[in-house]
N, C-alpha and C positions, 0 to 999 in steps of 0.2 A: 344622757350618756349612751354611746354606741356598744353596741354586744359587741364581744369578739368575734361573732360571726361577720358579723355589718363591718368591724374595721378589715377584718380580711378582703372579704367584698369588694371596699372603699380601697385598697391597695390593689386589688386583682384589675379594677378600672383604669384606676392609674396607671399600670402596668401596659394593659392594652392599649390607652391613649396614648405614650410612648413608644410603643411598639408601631403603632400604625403611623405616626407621622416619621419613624424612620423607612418603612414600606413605602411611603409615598414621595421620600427624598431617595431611596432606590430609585424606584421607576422614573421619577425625572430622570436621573443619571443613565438611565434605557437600562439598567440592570434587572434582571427578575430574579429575586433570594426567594425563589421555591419554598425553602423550609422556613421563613419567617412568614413567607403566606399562608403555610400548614398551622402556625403556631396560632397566629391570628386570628383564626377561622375556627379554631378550638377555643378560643378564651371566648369572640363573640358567643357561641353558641353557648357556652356554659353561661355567661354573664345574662344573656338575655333570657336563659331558663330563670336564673334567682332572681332577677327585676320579674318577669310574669310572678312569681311565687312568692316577693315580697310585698308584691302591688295586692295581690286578691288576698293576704294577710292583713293589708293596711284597711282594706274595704270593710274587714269584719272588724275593725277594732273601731271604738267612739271615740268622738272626736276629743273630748276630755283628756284621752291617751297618747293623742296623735299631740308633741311640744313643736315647737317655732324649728327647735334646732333639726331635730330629726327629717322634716317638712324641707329645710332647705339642704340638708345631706343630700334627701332623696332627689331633691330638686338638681344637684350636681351630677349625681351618680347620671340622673337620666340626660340630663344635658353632653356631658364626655362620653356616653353610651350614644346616644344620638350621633353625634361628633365622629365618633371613631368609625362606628358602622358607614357613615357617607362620605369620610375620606375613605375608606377601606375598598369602595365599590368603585370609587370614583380612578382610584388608583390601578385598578384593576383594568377598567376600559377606557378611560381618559386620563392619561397622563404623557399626554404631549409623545409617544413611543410611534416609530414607523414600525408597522406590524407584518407581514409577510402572510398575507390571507391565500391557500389553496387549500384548494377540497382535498382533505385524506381519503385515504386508500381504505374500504369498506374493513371492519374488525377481521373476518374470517378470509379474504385474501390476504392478509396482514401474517397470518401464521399458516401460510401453506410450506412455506420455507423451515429449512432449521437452523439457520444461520441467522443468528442476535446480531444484529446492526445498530441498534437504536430506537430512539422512542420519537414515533408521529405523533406532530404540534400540530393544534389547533389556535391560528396568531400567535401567541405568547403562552399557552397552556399546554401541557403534555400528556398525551391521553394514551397508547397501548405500545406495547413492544412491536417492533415489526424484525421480519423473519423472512432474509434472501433466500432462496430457490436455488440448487444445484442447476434446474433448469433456465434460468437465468443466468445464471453463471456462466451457461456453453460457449454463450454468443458473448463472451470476455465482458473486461469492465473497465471504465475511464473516470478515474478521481481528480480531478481540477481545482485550482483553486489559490489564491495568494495565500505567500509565506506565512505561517505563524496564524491558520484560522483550521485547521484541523484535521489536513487530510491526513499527517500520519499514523494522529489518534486513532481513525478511522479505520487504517488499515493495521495498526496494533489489535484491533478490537475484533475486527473481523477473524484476522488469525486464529488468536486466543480460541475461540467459539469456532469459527470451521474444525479445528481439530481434538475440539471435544464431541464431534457427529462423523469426522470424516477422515478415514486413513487415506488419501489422496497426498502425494508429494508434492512441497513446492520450493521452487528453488526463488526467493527472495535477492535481489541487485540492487543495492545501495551506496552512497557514498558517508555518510558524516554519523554514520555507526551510532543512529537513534533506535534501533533495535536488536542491540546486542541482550537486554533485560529477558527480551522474550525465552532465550535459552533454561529463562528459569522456570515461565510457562507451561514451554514444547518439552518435554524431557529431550527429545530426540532430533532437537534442532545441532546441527554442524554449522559452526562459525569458521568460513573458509575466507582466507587475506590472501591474494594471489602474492608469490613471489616469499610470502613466509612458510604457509602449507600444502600451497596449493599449485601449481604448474600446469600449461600445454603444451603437450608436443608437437606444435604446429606441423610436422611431418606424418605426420601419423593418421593417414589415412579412415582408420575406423572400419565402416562398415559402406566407406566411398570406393568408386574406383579411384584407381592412383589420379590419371589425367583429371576428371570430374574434380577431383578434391583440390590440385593445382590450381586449376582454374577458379574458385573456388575465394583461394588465399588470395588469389592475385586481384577479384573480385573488391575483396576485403580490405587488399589495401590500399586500392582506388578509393572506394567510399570512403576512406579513414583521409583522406588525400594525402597519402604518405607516396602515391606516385604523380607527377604534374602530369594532367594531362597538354598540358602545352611544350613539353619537352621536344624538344628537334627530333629526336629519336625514339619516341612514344611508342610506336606501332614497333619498333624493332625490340625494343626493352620490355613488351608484353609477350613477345614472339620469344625471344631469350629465354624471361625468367619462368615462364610457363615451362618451358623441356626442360630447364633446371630441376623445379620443381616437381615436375612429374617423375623425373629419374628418380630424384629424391626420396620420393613418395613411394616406390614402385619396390625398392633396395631396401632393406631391414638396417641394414650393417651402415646406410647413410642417412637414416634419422635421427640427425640433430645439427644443428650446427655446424660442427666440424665436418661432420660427412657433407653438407652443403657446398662449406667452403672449399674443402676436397675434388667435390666434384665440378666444383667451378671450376677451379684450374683446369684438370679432365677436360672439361669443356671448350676452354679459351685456347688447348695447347691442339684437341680434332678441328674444331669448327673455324680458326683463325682464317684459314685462308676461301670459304665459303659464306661468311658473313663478314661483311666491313666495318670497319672502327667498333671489330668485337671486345677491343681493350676495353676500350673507352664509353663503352655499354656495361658492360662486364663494373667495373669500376662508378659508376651512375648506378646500379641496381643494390652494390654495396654501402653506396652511403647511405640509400635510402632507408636500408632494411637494419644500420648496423645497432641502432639503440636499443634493436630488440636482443640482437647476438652475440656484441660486447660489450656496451655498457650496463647500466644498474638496474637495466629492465630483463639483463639476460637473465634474472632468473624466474622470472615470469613461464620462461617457454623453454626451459632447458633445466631445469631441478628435478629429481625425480623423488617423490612425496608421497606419503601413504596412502592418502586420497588422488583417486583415480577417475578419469573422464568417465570412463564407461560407470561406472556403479553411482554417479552424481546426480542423474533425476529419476532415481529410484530411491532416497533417501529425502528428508526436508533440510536443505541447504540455506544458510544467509552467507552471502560474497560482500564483501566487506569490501570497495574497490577505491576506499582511502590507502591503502597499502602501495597500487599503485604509485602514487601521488607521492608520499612519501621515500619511493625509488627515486625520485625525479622524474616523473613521468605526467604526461601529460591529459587531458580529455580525450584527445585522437588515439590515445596508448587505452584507452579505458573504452572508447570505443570498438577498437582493431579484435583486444581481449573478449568485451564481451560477445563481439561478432565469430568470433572464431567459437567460443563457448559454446552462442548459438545453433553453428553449425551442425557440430554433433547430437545437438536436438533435434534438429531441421533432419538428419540422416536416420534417426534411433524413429522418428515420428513417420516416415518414409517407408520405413523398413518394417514397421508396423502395420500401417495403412489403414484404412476406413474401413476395415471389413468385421461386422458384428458388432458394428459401434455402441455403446450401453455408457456411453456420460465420460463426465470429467478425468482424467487416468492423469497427470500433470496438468501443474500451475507455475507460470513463470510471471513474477512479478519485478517491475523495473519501474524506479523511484526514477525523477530527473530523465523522463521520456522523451523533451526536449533538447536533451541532450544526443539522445541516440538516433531518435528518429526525426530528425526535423524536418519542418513541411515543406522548405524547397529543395530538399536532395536529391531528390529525385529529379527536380528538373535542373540539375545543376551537374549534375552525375550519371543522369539516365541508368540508374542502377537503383537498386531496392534493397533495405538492410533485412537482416533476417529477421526483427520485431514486425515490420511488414506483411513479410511471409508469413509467419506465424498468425497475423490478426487475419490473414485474407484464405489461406489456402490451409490450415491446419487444423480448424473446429474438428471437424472429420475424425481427426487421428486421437481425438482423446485429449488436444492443449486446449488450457485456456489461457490469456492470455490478460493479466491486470496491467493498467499502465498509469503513475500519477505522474503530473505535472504541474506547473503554475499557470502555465496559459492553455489553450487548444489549439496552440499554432505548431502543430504537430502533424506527423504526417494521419494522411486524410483516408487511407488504408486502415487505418486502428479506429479513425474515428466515426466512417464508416460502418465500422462493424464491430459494434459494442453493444449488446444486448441491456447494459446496463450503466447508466450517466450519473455520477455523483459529482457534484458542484457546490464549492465552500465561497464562501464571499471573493468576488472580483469586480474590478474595474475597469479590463479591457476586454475588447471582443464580445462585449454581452450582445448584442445581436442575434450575433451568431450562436453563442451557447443558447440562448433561447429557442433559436431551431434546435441544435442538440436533444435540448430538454422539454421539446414539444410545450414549452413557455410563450403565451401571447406576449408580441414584442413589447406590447405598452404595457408588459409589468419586467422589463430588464434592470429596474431599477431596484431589485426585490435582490438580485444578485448582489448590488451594493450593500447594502443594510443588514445584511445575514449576521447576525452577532457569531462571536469564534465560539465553533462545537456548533453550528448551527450549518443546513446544507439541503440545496434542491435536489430530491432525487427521481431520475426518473428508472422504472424496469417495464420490461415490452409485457409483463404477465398484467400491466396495471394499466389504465388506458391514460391517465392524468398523471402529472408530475405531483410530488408531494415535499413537505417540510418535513424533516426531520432533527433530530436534536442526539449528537454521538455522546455516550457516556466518557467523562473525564478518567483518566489511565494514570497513575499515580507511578514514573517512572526511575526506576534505581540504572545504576549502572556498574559492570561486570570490568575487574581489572585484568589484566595480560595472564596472570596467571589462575584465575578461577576461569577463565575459556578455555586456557591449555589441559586443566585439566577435564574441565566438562566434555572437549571432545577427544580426551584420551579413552573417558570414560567409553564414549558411545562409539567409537570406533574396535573399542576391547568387546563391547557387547555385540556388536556386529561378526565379529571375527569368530565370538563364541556360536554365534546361530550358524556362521558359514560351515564351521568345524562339526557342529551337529548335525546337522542336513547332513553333511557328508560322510558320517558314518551310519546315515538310517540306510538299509537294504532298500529299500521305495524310494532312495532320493531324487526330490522334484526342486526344480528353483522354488522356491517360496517368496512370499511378498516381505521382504523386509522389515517395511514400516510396520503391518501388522505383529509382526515375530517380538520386534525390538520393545513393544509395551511390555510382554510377557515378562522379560530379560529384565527390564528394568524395574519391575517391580518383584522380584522376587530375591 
């Protein structure tokens, strides 16, 4: 008869040998269930201590003691022990799985950083946390990768963690509103829908000159190709709406709309007999422009809203530019908006300049980068969109400058000059990502096989590309009126710090973002 210790035992095997030939039907499936390999790994080890300890028990007993039955128990035990152990191993490194072998990035380069990105693989195994660099960060970053494999895990995750190290603002461009949850993260994230709270006054100069800023617009909405350039009257219709625009610009009492439309007439009633078929120029500039000015997009650029351009990349912003879309509006209306957006960063970054440079001061991060910046618009437009400018001439000022996409057929300005390459499984352009990602050609095949949450990374602080594995983000979602009020909240906190500053006799601007944790937790 068996002790109850021996049936326990004789179950605990069993157990294991079940447990492993479902591990070994995982990894055919290319799956790795990490915590059934934890578990497995603990029962061999336990199991193999009580076989040694039952065995040099059996040695000391006479054979008189030792029955048939017991003899061939142990004879099982050790057979399904044997069994389990060399599926267990065999599953481990031979089980039919295409593995993604590169050398990881040494332990202690690994945490020079403070930014939690994820855990460095080795093949199929996960060995340490690794840890982005503000220093890396300067020189921006490019997330790649097809639908539905994990880039915007990635950049959930990174958030979350950058701003548990770092009061740095960033203003987050999205369309399909998969990070609205973060609001419950960031205390101090503002969900801005253009056209519900959010507005520009595309006349409104800022901190441009008038003409510079006309120029400017007119720029903005060539690239959007909201003007043909094949127009018979091209050259005259630039010539036009530029001194429109600049008058516009220049006049207080004619920024907006009306005052445009105002001053077109103005226009059309001095200049008629100095410019020809001024009508009919005149009337060509307004169809183009009018979806902004009377229809469903007029309130995009003519509402006037609590939230204000100037005070917007001094705060952590998410633009929500499904709102658009829902005006009736279109990609080019989504481009035009964020280009104008842009702008006043392009001017605030300017105005600032390079001087006593000390790291990252602004993060502007734009989902659907193939969107804005695509790689032949440049040679299609001979013009440059302000994502552009931003990746080539704005390190300097303090931007940095994230950008995700599904391809890297994007413009070559951002790709260029990315201090740091993360790449999720893809199918096209691997070649080329391989240069990207400083990848020998004959392993672009390693880009295919990436399992989802799995991703090549490369940073300049590290000399080799490495494997990485992004932790999974368990994500809720935020309804119309838990937003309304979370940035009722932070907008009321805000207005409180402004109102305190400005009763201290010493008042200085203050950094907001720092002030606003105070506020909120008190």
């Amino acid at each position: 008869m068996l002790s109850l210790l021996d049936s326990i035992y004789m179950v605990v095997i069993l157990f294991l040998t079940v447990l492993t030939i479902l591990f070994f039907i995982a990894r055919k499936k290319e799956n790795s269930p990490t915590k059934l390999k934890f578990l497995i790994t603990i029962l061999l080890v336990i199991s193999l201590i009580i076989f040694v300890l039952n065995s040099l028990s059996s040695l000391t007993r006479s054979s008189e003691l030792l029955i048939s039955s017991d003899i061939l128990i142990n004879n099982i035990i050790f057979f399904l022990l044997c069994f389990s152990t060399a599926l267990f191993i065999y599953s481990i490194h031979n089980a039919g799985e295409d593995v993604v072998e590169l050398e990881d990035p040494p332990f202690f380069k690994s945490r020079k950083g403070k930014i939690k990105v994820g855990k460095v693989m080795k093949g199929s195994n996960q060995k340490h946390n690794f840890f982005l660099s503000l220093k890396d960060l300067e020189k921006h970053m490019f997330i790649c990768g097809a639908t539905g494999t994990g880039k915007t895990t990635f950049l959930q995750n990174f958030l979350m963690n950058f701003k548990k190290h770092f009061n740095i603002p960033f203003m987050l461009v999205e369309f399909k509103g998969e990070y609205h949850f973060l609001q419950r993260k960031i205390e101090d994230l503002l969900i801005i829908r253009p056209g519900e709270n959010f507005s520009i006054n595309i006349f409104n100069p800022g901190t441009s000159l008038p003409e510079v800023h006309a120029e400017r617009i007119f720029d903005i909405l060539k690239s959007g190709k909201f003007l043909d350039e094949n127009a018979e009257f091209s050259p005259q219709m630039e010539k036009v709406l530029v001194e429109i625009l600049t008058k516009v610009c220049e006049n207080k009492q004619f920024q907006s709309w009306k005052g445009f439309y105002q001053y077109c007439k103005g226009y059309a009633k001095n200049k008629k007999n100095e410019i020809p078929m001024l009508s009919q120029t005149l009337i060509s500039i307004k169809n183009r422009i009018r979806r902004f000015s009377l229809g469903s997009l007029k309130a995009i650029f003519d509402t006037d809203h609590e939230i204000k351009v100037k005070n917007i990349f001094e705060r952590n912003i998410l633009i929500d530019l499904s709102s658009i879309i829902r005006l009736g509006g279109e990609k080019e209306d989504a481009l035009f908006f964020l280009n104008m957006l842009l702008k006043y960063l392009w001017d605030k970054n300017l105005t600032r300049g390079a001087f006593n440079f000390k790291g990252i001061k602004h993060i502007t991060i734009v989902e659907d980068t193939q969107y804005f910046a695509p790689k032949d618009l440049t040679r299609q437009n001979k013009l440059t969109t302000y994502l552009e400018d931003i990746a080539l001439l704005q390190r300097g000022t303090g931007e940095c400058l994230i950008s995700l996409a599904t391809h890297p057929d994007i413009s070559q300005e951002i790709l260029a000059n990315c201090g740091v390459l993360v790449c999720f499984k893809s199918h096209i352009e691997k070649e080329f990502l391989c240069k990207l990602l400083n990848l020998d050609v004959e392993h672009e095949d390693y880009l295919s096989i990436l399992e989802e949450g799995q991703c090549i990374i490369r940073v300049n602080s590290i000399k080799r590309p490495f494997l990485l594995k992004v932790p999974f983000i368990k994500r809720s979602w935020l309804d119309n009126s838990e937003i309304k009020r979370n940035n009722k909240k932070i907008l009321g906190n805000y207005k409180k710090i402004g109102n305190e500053s400005k009763k201290s006799p010493d008042f200085r601007p203050l950094n907001p973002i720092k002030k606003l944790n105070q506020v909120v937790h008190t």
